[in-house]
N, C-alpha and C positions, 0 to 999 in steps of 0.2 A: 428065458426068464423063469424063474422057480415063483410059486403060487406065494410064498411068504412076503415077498418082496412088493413094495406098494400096498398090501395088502392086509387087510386085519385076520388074524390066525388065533384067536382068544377071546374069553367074556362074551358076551352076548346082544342083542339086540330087542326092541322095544315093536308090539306088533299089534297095533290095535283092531281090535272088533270091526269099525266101523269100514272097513276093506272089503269085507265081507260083503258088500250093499252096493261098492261100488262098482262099474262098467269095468274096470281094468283087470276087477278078478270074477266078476258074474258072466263075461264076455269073453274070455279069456278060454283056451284049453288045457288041458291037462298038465301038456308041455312048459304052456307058457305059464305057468303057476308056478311050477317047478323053480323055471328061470326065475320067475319071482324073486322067491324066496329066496333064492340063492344068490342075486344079487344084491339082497339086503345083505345078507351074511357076510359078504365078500368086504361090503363099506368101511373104512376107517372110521372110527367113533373119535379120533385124534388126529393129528396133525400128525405124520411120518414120513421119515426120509428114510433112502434109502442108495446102495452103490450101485451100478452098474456098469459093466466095460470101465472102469477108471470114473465114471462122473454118478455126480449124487444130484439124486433126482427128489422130489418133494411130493408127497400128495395129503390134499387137506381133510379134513373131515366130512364124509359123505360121499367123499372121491376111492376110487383104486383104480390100481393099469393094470389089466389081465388082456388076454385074447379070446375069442370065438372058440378056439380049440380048449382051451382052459375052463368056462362056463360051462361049453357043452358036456364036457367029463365030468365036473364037479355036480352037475344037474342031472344028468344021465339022460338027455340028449343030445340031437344029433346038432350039426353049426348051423344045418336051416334053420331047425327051429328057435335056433338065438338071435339068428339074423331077423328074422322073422318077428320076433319080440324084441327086440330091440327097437326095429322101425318105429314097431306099433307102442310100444312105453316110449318112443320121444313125441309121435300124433298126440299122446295124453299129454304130456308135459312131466311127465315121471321123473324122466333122467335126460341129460344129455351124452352125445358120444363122439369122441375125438380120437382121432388117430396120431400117434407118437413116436417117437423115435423106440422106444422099448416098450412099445403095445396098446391098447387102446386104454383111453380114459376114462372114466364111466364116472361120471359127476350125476347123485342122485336128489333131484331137486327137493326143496326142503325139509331136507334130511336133519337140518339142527333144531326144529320145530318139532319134528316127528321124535329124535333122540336126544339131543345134549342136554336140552335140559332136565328131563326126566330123570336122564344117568345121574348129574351131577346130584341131582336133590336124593337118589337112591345112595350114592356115594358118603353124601352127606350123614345122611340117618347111622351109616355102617358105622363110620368112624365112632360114633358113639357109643359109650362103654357103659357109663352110667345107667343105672337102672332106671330110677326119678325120669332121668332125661330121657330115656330111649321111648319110657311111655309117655309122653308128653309131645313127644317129637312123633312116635306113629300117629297121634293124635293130628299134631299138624299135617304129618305129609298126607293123610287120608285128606285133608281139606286142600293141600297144596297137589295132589293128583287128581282131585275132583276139578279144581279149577285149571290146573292143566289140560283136564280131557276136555274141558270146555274153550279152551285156547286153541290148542289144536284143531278141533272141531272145525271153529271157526274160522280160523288161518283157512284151513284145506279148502273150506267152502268160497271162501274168498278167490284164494289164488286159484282155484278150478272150477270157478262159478260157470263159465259157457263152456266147460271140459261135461258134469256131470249133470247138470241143470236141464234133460234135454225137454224140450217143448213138443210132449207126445200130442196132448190136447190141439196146440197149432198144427202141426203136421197134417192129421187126420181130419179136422177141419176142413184144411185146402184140399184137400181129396174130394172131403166130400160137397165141397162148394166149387169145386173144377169140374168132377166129373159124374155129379149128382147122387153119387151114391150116399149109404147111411151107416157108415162103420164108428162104430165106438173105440174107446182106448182101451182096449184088453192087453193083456198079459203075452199073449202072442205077436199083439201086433206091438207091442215095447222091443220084444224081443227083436226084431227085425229092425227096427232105428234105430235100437241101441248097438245094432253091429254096428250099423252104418255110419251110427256118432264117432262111435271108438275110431275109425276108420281116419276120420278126418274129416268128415262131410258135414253139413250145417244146413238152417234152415233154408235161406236162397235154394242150395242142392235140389233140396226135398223139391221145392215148390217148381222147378225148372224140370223136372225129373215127368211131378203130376201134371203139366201142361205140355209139354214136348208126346207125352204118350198117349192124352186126351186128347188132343189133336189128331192125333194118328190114330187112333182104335175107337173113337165114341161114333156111334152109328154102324159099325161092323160085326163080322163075330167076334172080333177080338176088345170088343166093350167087354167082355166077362171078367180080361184079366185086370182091369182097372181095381185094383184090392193092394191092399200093405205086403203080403206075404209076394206078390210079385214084383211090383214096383221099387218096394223096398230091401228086394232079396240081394243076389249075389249078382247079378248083369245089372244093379243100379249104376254102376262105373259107366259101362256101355249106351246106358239110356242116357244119362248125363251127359253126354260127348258127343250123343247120337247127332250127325248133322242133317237140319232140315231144312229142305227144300224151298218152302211154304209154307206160312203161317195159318193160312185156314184150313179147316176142317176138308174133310174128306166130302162133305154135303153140298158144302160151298163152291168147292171148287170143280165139285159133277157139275154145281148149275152154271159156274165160268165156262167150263167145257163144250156144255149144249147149246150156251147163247152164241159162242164163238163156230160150233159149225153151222147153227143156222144162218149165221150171219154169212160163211163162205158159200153156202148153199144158193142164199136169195143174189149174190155176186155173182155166183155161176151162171144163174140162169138173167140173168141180167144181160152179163155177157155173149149168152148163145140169141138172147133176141137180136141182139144188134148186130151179130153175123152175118143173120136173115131177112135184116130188115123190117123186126116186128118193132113196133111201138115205137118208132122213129117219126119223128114231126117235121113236116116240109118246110122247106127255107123262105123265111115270106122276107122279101124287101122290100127297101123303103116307100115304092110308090105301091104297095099292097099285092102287088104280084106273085106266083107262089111257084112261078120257074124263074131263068137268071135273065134279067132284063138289062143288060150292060148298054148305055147310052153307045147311040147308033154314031156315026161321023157327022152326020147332017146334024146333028141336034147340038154338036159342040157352039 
C-alpha cells in the first residue's frame, strides 16, 4: 500500500500550545514525540476514498490506514518504538487502532474539535477578496479563535478529565498517612506519578502499591525505601501484583510467631511430665478410696 492512499499528502494541520503541559508529550521521549507529530500529519482533515486490489475503501476525517513499517520511516524510528506509542497514546485515549484488510486504522480521538473547525473558519476568511471584508472578518476570527481556543480547551479538559487531572496531593498523602512519612508534592515526585498515570495506573493503584510495601518493609531496614521515587518508579507494576501472604505487618506477625512456640513449648513439656508420671492425680472413687476398690462377690 503506497503512503498516499488513505492518507492525507497536503495542507496542513492545527497544533496547539497547550500539548506542551500535557503528560503525553511532558512524559513522552524523544521517539515518541516524533511519532506524535507524525501521526497528526498523516490524519485526513476530510473524508477520502480510495482503490485498492479492485475495492474502494473509505477513511473519515482524523482516520488514515498506514502500518508500523510506514510511521516508523516517516518518523525515523524504529517499529518498537511505534509499537510502543501506539499502546501508550491508546492508555491516554489519544487514538484508537485497528487492524484491516489493507493496514492498520488509526482513528485520532477528537480530532474534529482539535481541527475541522478551525480549518473551516481559516477557509472561510481565505475565500474573502474584499478588502472592507477581510478586515472585519480578521477582526471576527481573532474573536472566533479566541473562543475556539476556549472550546477546545475545555472539550480536552472534559473528555480527559481522569486522563490529565492526576491527584498528586492524594497520592502522597496516603504515603504519608500509610507509612508515616512526611513527603511533599515536588516536582520530582510528579514526575514519577505522572509516568505511572500515563501508563494506565490510577488512584486505587497508588494506594494498594503504599500498603502492600508498608506492610512489608515498615519496622525493617527496608522502611528507608518507603518514598515516591521507589514506590512509584519502574517495578511499580511488580509491587502492584506482588502477591501477599499476610496482611500484617512484619511486628505482628513476630509476636504471632512467639506466642505459637510458646504455646508448643509449655505442650511439650506437658507431655514429658506425663510420660513420668509427674503431676498426675490419683483415681479417687466413689466410696473415697484412692486405689481400685471394685465390689467384692459377697457384697453383690
Amino acid at each position: 500500500m503506497l503512503w498516499g492512499e488513505g492518507m492525507e499528502t497536503s495542507g496542513y494541520i492545527l497544533l496547539h500550545r497547550c500539548i506542551l503541559e500535557k503528560p503525553i508529550w511532558t512524559g513522552a521521549t524523544l521517539e515518541q514525540k516524533a511519532i506524535l507529530i507524525t501521526i497528526l500529519l498523516m490524519a485526513n482533515h476530510k473524508e477520502k476514498s480510495w482503490v485498492w486490489n479492485g475495492k474502494k475503501f473509505k477513511a473519515k476525517p482524523g482516520q488514515f490506514v498506514s502500518s508500523l513499517d510506514k510511521i516508523a520511516d516517516l518518523a525515523g524510528v524504529t517499529i518498537q518504538n511505534v509499537r510502543t506509542a501506539i499502546n501508550k497514546f491508546q492508555r491516554l485515549e489519544f487514538l484508537t487502532n485497528q487492524s484491516t484488510k489493507t493496514g492498520r486504522l488509526i482513528t485520532i480521538v477528537n480530532w474534529r474539535v482539535y481541527q475541522t473547525e478551525a480549518i473551516a473558519a481559516n477557509k472561510a476568511t481565505n475565500r474573502t477578496t474584499n478588502k472592507a471584508a477581510n478586515k472585519e472578518l480578521t477582526k471576527d476570527q481573532q474573536r472566533a479563535n479566541k473562543q475556539l481556543t476556549t472550546t477546545n480547551n475545555d472539550n480536552n479538559d472534559n473528555n480527559n478529565k481522569d486522563i490529565y487531572n492526576v491527584p498528586f496531593a492524594e497520592i502522597i498523602l496516603a504515603l504519608n498517612e500509610t507509612a508515616g512519612t512526611r513527603y511533599r508534592v515536588t516536582e520530582q515526585h510528579k514526575k514519577h506519578i505522572s509516568a505511572r498515570w500515563e501508563d494506565g495506573y490510577r488512584f486505587d493503584d497508588f494506594k494498594t502499591v503504599i500498603r502492600k510495601k508498608s506492610d512489608e518493609w515498615l519496622g525493617t531496614e527496608q522502611a528507608k525505601y518507603l518514598r515516591p521515587e521507589t514506590l512509584f518508579g519502574t517495578k511499580f507494576d511488580s509491587y502492584l501484583n506482588q502477591i501477599v501472604h499476610s496482611n500484617k505487618s512484619q511486628t505482628q506477625q513476630g509476636l504471632d510467631d512467639l506466642e505459637r512456640i510458646c504455646a508448643e513449648y509449655d505442650r511439650a513439656n506437658a507431655q514429658a511430665d506425663n510420660r513420668h508420671g509427674y503431676g498426675q492425680l490419683p483415681v479417687t472413687t466413689e466410696c473415697g478410696c484412692k486405689e481400685d476398690c471394685s465390689p467384692l462377690d459377697g457384697d453383690l
